[in-house]
C-alpha positions in Angstrom: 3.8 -0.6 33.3 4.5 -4.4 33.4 7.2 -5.9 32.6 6.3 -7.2 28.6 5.2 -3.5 27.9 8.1 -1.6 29.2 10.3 -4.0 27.0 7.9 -3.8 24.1 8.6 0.1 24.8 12.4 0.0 25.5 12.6 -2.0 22.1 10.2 0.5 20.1 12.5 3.1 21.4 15.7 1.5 20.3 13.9 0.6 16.7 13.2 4.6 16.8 16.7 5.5 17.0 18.0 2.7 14.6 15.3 3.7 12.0 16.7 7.4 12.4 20.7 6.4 12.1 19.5 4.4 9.2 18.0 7.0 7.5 20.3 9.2 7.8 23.0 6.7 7.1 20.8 6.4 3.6 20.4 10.1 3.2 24.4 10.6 3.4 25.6 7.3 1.1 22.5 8.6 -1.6 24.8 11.8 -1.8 26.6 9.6 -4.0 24.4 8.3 -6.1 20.4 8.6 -5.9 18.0 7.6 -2.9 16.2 4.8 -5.1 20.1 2.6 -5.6 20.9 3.9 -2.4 17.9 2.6 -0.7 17.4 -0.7 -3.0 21.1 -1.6 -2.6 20.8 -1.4 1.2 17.9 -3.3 1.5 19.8 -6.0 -0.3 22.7 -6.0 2.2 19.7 -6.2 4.9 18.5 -9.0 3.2 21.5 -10.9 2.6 22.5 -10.1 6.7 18.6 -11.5 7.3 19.3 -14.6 5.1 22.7 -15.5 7.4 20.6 -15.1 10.6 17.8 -17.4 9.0 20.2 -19.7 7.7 22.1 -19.9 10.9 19.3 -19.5 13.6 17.0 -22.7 12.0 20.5 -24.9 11.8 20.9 -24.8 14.7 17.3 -25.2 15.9 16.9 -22.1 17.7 14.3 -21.0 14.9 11.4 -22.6 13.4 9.4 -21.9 10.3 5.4 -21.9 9.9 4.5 -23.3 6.3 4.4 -21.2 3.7 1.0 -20.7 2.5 0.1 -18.3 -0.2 -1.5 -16.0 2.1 1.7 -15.9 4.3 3.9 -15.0 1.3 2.0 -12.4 -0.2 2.1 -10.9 3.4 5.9 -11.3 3.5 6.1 -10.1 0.3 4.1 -6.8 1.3 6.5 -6.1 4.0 9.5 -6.7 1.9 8.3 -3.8 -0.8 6.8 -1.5 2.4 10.9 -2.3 3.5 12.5 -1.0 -0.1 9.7 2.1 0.4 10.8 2.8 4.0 14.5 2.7 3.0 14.3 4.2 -0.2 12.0 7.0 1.0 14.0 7.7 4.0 17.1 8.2 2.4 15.5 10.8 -0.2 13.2 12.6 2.8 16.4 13.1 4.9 18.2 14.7 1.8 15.3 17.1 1.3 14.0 18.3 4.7 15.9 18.2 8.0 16.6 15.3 10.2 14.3 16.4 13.4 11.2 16.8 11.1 11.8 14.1 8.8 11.7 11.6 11.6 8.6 13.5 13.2 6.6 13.3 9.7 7.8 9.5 9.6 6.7 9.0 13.6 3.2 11.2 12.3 2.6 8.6 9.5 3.3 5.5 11.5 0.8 6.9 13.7 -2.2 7.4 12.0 -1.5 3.8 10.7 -1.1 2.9 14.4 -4.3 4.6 15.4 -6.5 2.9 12.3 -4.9 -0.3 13.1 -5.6 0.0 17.1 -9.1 1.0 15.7 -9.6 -2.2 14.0 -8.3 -4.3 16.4 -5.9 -5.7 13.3 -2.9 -7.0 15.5 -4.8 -9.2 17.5 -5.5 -7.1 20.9 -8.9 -5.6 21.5 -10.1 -2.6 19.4 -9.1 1.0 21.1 -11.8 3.6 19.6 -10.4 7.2 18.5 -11.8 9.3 20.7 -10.8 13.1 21.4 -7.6 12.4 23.4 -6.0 11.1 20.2 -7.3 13.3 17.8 -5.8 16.3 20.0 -2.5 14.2 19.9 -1.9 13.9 16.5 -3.0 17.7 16.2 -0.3 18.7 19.0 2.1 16.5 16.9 1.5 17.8 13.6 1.7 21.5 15.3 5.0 20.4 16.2 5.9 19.2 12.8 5.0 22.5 11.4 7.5 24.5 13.9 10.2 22.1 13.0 9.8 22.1 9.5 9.0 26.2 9.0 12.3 28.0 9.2 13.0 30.5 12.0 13.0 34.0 11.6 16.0 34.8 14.3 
């Protein structure tokens, strides 16, 4: 592996584990309350911690902003609400199933997106067919899903 792809890999991995302490950060803080405040309220905080950075990275020049177009806000607006769903969804998934499989069906989700989105070439790189080594890897995953989700019988 080169060296951009085994950061972009070391970073996915650390986004892993910071999307799984988050959720379960949500799960626990929703006992309170429900998932929906739980997970709109933190998204706020995120948002008010992502407004600081902005506001501090673009001051000092270290940050620049494309213009604004309509198409780039509605886009920005899409991935703020797929955010509040993310958040919001995690912290009621984590309350209902356990950790290990909630964060498999999340990682089986994101890849079928992934593998559509590799399909149609939507991020830019060069279109990556689904052939029968993927298809027999979400099937292995989702097998896996299944023994972590179905309860033992020790």
């Amino acid at each position: 592996m080169n060296q951009p792809a085994t950061l972009g890999a070391l970073a996915a991995l650390i986004v892993g584990a910071v999307i799984s302490f988050q959720a379960i950060l949500a799960a626990r803080i929703s006992l309170a309350d429900n998932a929906a405040s739980t997970g709109l309220v933190m998204y706020v905080a995120g948002g008010l911690i992502a407004i600081s950075l902005l506001a501090l990275f673009t001051y000092n020049g270290q940050l620049t902003l494309a213009p604004l177009g309509w198409q780039r806000i509605l886009q920005m607006l899409l991935g703020g609400l797929a955010g509040v769903i993310i958040v919001t969804g995690s912290a009621f998934a984590f309350a209902k199933v356990n950790p290990a499989a909630a964060v498999a069906l999340i990682v089986f989700g994101q890849m079928g997106v992934a593998l559509l989105a590799d399909y149609l070439g939507v991020t830019g790189q060069s279109s990556t067919p689904i052939d029968w080594r993927r298809i027999a890897g979400l099937t292995l995953f989702a097998a896996a899903i299944w023994l972590l989700i179905t309860p033992g019988k020790d």
